[in-house]
C-alpha positions in Angstrom: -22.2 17.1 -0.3 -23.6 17.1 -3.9 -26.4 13.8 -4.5 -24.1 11.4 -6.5 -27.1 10.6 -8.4 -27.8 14.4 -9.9 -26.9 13.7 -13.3 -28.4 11.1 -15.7 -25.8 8.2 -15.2 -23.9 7.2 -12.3 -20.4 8.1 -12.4 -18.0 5.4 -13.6 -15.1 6.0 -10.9 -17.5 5.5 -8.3 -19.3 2.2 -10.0 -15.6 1.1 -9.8 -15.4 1.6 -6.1 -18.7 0.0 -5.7 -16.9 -3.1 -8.0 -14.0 -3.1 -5.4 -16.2 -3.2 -2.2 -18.0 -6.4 -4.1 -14.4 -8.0 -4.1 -14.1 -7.4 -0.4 -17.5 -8.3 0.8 -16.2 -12.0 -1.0 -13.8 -11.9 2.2 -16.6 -11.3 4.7 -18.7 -14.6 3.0 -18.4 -16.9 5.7 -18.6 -19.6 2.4 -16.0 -18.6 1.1 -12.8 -20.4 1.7 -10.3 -18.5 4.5 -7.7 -18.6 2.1 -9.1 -17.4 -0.8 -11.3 -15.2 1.9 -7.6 -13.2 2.4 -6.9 -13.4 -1.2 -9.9 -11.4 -2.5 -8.6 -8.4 0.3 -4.9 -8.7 -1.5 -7.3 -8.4 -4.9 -8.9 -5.3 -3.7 -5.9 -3.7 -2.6 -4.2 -4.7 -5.7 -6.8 -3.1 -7.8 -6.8 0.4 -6.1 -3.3 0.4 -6.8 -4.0 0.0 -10.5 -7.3 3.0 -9.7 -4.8 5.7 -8.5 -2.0 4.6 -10.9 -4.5 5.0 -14.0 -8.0 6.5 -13.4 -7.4 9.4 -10.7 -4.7 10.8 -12.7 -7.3 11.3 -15.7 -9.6 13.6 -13.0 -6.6 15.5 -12.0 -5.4 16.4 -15.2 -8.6 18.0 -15.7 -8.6 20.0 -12.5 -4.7 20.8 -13.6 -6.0 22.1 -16.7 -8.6 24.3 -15.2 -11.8 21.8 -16.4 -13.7 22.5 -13.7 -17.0 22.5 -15.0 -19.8 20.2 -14.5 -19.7 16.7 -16.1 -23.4 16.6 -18.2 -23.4 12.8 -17.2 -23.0 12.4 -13.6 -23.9 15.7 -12.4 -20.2 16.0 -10.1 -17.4 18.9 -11.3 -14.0 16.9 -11.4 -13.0 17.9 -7.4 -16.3 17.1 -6.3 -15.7 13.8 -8.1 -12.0 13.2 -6.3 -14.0 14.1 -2.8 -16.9 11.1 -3.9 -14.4 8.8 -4.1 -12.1 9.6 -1.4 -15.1 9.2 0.8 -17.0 6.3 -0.8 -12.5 4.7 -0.7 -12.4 5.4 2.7 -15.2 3.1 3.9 -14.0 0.2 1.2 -10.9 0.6 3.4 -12.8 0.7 6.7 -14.5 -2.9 5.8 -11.6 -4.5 4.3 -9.7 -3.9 7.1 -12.5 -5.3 9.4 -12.7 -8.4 7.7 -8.7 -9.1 8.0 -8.3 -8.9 11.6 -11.7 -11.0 11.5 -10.2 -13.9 9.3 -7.0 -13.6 11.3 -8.8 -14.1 14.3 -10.5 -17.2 13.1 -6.5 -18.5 11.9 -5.5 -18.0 15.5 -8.0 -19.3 17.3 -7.8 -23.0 14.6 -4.0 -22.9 15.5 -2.6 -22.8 12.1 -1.0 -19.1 12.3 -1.0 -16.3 14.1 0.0 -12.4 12.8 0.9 -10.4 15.5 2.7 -7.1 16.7 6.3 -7.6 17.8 5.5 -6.5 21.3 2.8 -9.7 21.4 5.5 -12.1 20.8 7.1 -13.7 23.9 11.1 -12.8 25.1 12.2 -15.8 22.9 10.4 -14.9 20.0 11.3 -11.3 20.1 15.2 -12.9 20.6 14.4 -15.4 17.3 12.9 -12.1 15.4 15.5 -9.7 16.5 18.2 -12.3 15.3 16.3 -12.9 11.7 16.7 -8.9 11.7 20.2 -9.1 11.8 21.0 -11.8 9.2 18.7 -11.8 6.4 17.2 -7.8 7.1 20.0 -5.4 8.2 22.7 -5.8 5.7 19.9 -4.9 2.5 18.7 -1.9 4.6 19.6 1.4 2.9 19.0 4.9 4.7 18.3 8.4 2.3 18.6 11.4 4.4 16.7 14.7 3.3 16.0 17.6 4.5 16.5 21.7 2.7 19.8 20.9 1.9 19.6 17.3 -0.1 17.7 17.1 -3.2 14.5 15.3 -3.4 14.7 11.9 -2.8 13.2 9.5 -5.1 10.2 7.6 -4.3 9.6 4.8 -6.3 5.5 3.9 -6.7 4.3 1.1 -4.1 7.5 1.1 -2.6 6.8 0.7 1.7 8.8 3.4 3.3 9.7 4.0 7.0 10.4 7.6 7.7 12.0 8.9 11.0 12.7 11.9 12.2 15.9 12.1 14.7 15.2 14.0 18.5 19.0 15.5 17.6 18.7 17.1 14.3 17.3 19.5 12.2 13.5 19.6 12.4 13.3 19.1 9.0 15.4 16.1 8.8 13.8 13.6 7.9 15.7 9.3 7.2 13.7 7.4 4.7 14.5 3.3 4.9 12.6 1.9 1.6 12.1 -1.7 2.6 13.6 -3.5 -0.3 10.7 -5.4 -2.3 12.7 -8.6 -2.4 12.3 -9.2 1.4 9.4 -11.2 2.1 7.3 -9.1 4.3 6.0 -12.2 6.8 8.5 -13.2 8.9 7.9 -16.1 9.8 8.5 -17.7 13.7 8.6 -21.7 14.6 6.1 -22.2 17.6 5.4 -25.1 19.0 1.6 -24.8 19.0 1.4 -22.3 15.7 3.3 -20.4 13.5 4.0 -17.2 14.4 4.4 -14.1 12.1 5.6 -10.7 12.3 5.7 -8.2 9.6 8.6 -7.1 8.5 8.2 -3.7 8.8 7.5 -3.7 12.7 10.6 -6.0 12.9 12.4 -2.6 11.9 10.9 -0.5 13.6 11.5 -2.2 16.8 15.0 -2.4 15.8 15.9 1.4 15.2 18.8 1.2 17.7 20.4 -0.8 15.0 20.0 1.4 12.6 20.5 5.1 13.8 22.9 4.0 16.9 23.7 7.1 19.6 20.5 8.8 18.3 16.9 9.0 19.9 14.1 8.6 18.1 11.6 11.8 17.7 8.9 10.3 15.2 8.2 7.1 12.8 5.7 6.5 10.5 5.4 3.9 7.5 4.2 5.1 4.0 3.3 4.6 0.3 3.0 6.6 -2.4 1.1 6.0 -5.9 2.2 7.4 -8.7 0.4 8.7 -12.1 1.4 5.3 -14.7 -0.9 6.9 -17.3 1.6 7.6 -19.7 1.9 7.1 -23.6 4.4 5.8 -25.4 5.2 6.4 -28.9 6.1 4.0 -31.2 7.9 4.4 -34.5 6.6 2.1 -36.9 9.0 3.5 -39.9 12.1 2.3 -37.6 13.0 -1.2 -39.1 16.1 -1.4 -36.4 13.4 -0.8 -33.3 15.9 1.4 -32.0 13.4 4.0 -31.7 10.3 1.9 -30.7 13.7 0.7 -27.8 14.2 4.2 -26.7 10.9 5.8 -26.2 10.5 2.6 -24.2 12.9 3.4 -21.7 11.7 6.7 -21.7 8.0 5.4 -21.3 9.1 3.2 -18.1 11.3 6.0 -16.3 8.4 8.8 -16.6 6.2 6.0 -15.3 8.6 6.4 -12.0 8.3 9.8 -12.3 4.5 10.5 -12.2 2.6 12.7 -9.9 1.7 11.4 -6.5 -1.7 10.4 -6.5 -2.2 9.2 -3.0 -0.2 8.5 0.1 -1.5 6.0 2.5 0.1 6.4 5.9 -0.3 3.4 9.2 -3.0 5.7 11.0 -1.6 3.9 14.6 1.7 5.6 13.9 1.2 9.7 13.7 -2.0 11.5 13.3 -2.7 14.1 10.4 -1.2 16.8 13.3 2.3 15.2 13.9 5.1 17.0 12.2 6.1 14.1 10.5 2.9 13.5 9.1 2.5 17.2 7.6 6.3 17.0 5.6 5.2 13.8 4.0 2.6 15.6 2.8 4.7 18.4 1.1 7.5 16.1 0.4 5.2 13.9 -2.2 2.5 17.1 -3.5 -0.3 14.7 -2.9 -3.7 16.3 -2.7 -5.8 16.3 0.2 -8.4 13.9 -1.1 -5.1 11.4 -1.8 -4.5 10.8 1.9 -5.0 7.7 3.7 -4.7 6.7 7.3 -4.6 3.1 7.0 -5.8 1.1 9.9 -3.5 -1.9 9.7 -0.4 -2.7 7.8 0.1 -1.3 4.2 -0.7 -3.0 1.3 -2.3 -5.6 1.3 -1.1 -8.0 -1.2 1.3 -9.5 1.0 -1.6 -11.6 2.0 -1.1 -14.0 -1.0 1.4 -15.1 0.6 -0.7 -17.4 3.4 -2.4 -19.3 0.1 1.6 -20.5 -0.9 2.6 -21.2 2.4 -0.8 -23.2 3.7 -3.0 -23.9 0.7 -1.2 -27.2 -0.6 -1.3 -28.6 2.6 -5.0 -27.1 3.6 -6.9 -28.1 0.5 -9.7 -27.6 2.1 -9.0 -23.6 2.8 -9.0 -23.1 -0.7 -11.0 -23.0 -3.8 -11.3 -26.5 -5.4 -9.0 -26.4 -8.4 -11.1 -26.0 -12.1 -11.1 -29.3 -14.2 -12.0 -28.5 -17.4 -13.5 -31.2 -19.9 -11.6 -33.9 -21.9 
């Protein structure tokens, strides 16, 4: 692999990365508070979102465009540069996923909450969780079927997606079920020593009799896509009406939704890079090689905000102590 440091100046893609890891090394500071210690991961994974909609697509288009000489300034040709940062990504990811199950671990074991797979949870739990699933999750579930015959499904950017392939049909069948971004994605269980959580997307999964009844399941997997959002938008200034400025707009926020995939990031526990599954993801989105992630732990990572409005009015102390500015 090409020395990062052969040109002049450090690449600015990679400075950002190195940015991003500062963010999540703020989790791992056993002075910071747990809270905000789970905040700063939901930060980092926030701001690769924002990376992949906005930056990547700028190195792509130059590799799409045949560019593929060597940038005076860092040294690095624009694939070399998407292979430095999917490397240099994938141990951001490694660490930030290290420090979670670390701070969850230290949640547990002070008996304020727990986050744990559905199979952890005891018979009554898994009873509670499994009647949750049929109230408030079921009736907003919506399943897209493709395969040769349907035409592409859409794929909205950031949007969690279970696929599943079915043991009794076609091999290129696949059911998408995008989980619908106004269900919370902790679900949260009464305990009478903690609270108990369970993701909403493993409350799903373990509930795919529900959803695909007389049918055995072949292969699962959860996924996210990223989308190109670097798009411009014209604006007529001569249109006193804004009816223009209205319309490109729309058209501005619908090409946004139609963007190139820039990555995919896929549960890693769920299907390896060989499963079938795995591979028609791949050509189903057109994502690059150096766009794949295996994620070790639950998808993005934001959800994680959601601990601070649950816990941080009534643990003060877990949380940053609120800026008083001079009178």
């Amino acid at each position: 692999m090409k020395d990062i440091y052969a040109g002049e100046f450090y690449n600015r893609d990679l400075s950002w990365l190195l940015f991003n890891r500062r963010v999540i090394n703020l989790s791992t500071n056993p002075d910071t508070p747990l809270l905000e210690r789970l905040n700063f991961l939901a930060i980092g994974s926030n701001n690769l979102d924002e990376f992949y909609n906005v930056r990547i697509p700028s190195i792509e288009d130059q590799i799409s465009l045949g560019r593929d000489g060597i940038d005076p300034k860092s040294g690095l040709t624009p694939q070399e540069l998407l292979t430095q940062i999917h490397v240099r990504n994938s141990k951001n990811i490694s660490q930030q996923y290290d420090s979670l199950y670390q701070i969850l671990s230290i949640f547990n074991e002070h008996k304020l909450f727990s986050l744990n797979p559905y199979d952890q949870l005891s018979t009554d739990e898994q009873e509670t969780a499994n009647h949750y699933f049929h109230q408030r999750i079921l009736p907003f579930l919506n399943v897209v079927n493709y395969d040769n015959l349907h035409s592409r499904p859409e794929i909205k950017d950031g949007t969690l997606i279970i696929a599943v392939r079915l043991a009794d049909t076609a091999p290129n069948a696949i059911r998408l079920i995008p989980i619908p971004p106004k269900l919370s994605r902790l679900v949260r269980l009464q305990h009478t020593e903690l609270d108990q959580f369970v993701l909403l997307e493993d409350l799903i999964r373990h509930n795919f009799l529900e959803i695909f009844p007389d049918h055995e399941i072949e292969e699962s997997l959860t996924f996210r896509i990223t989308r190109d959002k670097d798009v411009d938008m014209e604006i007529d200034m001569d249109d006193e009406n804004s009816e223009g400025t209205i319309a490109n707009m729309e058209r501005y926020l619908a090409a946004r939704e139609r963007g190139n995939t820039t990555r995919v990031e896929i549960e890693a526990h769920e299907a390896s890079p060989q499963a079938q599954l795995f591979q028609q993801l791949v050509k189903l989105t057109h994502v690059r090689e150096t766009g794949i992630y295996n994620i070790p732990g639950p998808l993005d990572l934001t959800f994680l905000f959601q601990f601070e409005k649950i816990y941080g009015k009534k643990h003060p102390e877990l949380t940053y102590t609120p800026f008083a500015g001079r009178e």
